[in-house]
Backbone as a ProteinNet text record, in pm:
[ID]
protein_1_A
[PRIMARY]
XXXXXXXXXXXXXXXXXXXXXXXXXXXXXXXXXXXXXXXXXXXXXXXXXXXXXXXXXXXXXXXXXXXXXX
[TERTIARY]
-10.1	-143.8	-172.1	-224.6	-258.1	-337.1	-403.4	-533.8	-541.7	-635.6	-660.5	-698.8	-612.3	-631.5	-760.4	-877.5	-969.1	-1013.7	-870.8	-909	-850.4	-767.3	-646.7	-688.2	-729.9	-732.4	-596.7	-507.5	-359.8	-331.9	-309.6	-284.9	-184.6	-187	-86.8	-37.8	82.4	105.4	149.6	34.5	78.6	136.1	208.9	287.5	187.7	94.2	-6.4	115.1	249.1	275.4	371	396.9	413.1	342.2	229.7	157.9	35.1	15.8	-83.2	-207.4	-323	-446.9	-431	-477.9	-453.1	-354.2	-242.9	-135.8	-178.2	-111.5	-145.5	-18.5	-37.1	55.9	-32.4	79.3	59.4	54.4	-31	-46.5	66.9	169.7	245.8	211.2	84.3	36.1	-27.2	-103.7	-164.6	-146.3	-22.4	-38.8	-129.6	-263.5	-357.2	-289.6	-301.4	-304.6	-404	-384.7	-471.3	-405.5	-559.3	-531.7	-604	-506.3	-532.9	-668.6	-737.3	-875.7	-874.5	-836.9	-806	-687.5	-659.4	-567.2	-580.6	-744.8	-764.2	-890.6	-937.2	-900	-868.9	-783.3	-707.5	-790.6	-834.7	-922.5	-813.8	-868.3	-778.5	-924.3	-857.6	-966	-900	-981.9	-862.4	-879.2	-769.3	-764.5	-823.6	-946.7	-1010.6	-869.2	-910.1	-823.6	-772.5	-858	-763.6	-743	-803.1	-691	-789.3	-937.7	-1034.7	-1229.6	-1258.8	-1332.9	-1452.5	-1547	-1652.3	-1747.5	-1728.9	-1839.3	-1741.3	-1595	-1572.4	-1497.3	-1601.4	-1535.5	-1514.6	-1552.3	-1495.5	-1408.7	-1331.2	-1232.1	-1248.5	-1377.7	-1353.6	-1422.5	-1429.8	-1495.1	-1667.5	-1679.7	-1855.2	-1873	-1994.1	-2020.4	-2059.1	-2064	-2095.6	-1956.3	-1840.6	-1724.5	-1658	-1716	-1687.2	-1708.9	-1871.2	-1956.6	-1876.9	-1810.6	-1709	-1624.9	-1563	-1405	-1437.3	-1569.5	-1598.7	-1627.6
964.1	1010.3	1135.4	1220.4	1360.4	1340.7	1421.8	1375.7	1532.3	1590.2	1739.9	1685.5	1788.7	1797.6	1838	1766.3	1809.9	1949.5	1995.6	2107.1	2207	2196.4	2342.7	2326.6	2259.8	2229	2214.1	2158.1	2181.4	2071.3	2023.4	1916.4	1801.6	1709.6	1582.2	1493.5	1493	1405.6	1278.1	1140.7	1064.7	878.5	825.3	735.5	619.8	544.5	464.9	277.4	310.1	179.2	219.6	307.7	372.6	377.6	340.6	405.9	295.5	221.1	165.7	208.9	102.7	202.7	159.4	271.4	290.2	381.7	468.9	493.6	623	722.9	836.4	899.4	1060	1124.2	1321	1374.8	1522.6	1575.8	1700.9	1773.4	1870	1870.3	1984.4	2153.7	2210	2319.4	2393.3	2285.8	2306.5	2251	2115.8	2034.7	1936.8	1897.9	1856	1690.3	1630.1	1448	1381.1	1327.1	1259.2	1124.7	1053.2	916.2	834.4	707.9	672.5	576.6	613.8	552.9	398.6	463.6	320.1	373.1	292.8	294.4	286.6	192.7	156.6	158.6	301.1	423.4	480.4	555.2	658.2	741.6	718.6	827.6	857.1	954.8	1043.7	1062.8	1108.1	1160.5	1238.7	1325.3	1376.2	1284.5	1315.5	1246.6	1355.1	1279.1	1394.7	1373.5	1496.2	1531.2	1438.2	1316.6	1230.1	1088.3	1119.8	1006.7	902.9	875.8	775.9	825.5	723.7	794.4	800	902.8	962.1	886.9	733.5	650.3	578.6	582.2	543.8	604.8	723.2	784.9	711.4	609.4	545.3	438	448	404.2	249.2	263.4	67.4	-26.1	61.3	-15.4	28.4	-113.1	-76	-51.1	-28.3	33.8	-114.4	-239.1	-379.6	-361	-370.8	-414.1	-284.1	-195.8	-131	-147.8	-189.2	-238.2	-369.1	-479.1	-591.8	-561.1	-457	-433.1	-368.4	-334	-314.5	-416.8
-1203.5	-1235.3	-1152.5	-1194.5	-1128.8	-1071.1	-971.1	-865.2	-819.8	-785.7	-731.7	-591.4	-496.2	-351.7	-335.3	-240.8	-244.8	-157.7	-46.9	27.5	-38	-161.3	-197.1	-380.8	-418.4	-563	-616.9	-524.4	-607.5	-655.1	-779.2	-856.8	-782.7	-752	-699.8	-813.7	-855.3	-941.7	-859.3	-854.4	-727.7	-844.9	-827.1	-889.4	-872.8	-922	-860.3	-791.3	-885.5	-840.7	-734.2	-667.4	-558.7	-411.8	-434.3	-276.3	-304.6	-192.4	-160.9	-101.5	-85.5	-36.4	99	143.9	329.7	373.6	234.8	243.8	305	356.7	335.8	320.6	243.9	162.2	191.7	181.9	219.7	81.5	79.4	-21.4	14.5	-114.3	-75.1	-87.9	-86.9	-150.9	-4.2	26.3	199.8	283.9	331.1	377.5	445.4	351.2	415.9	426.3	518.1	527.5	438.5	350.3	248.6	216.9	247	261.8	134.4	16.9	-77.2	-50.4	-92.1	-93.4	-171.2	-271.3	-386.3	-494.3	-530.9	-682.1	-780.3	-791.9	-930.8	-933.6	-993.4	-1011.2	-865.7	-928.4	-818.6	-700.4	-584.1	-536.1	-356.2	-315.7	-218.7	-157.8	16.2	66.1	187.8	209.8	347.7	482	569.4	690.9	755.6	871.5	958.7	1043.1	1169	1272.2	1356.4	1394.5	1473.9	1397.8	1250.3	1170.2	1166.6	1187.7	1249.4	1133.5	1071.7	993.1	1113.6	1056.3	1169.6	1266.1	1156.9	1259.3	1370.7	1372.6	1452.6	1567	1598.5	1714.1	1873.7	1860.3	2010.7	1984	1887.6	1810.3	1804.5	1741.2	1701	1789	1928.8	2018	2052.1	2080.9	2089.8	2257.8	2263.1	2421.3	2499.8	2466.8	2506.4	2568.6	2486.2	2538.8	2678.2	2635	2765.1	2896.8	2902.2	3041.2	3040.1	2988.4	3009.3	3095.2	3066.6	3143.3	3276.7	3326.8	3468.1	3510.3
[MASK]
++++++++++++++++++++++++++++++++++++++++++++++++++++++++++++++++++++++

């Protein structure tokens, strides 16, 4: 199934019984990291920079469990 890179517009022809969701796969046009959202239907999304979506910039952990480990 084709899918357009959402940072280069360059067409992905991606195999849906190929790649699972969570997978991630490179655009060969810009190399952006794009990670399969779902399969059914097909959706892509890019990977931000450290690979972690935006709400979880203290990677997962809450600020309770921090004041714990002192």
């Amino acid at each position: 199934m084709a899918v357009t890179c959402p940072e280069c517009d360059n067409q992905l022809d991606i195999d849906v019984d190929e790649v699972e969701e969570g997978e991630t796969i490179t655009c060969d046009e810009c190399g952006t990291e794009l990670e399969i959202v779902s399969t059914e239907p097909l959706q892509i999304a890019p990977v931000d920079a450290e690979g972690y979506d935006d709400e979880d910039d203290d990677y997962g952990r809450s600020h309770d469990e921090d004041e714990d480990e002192e």
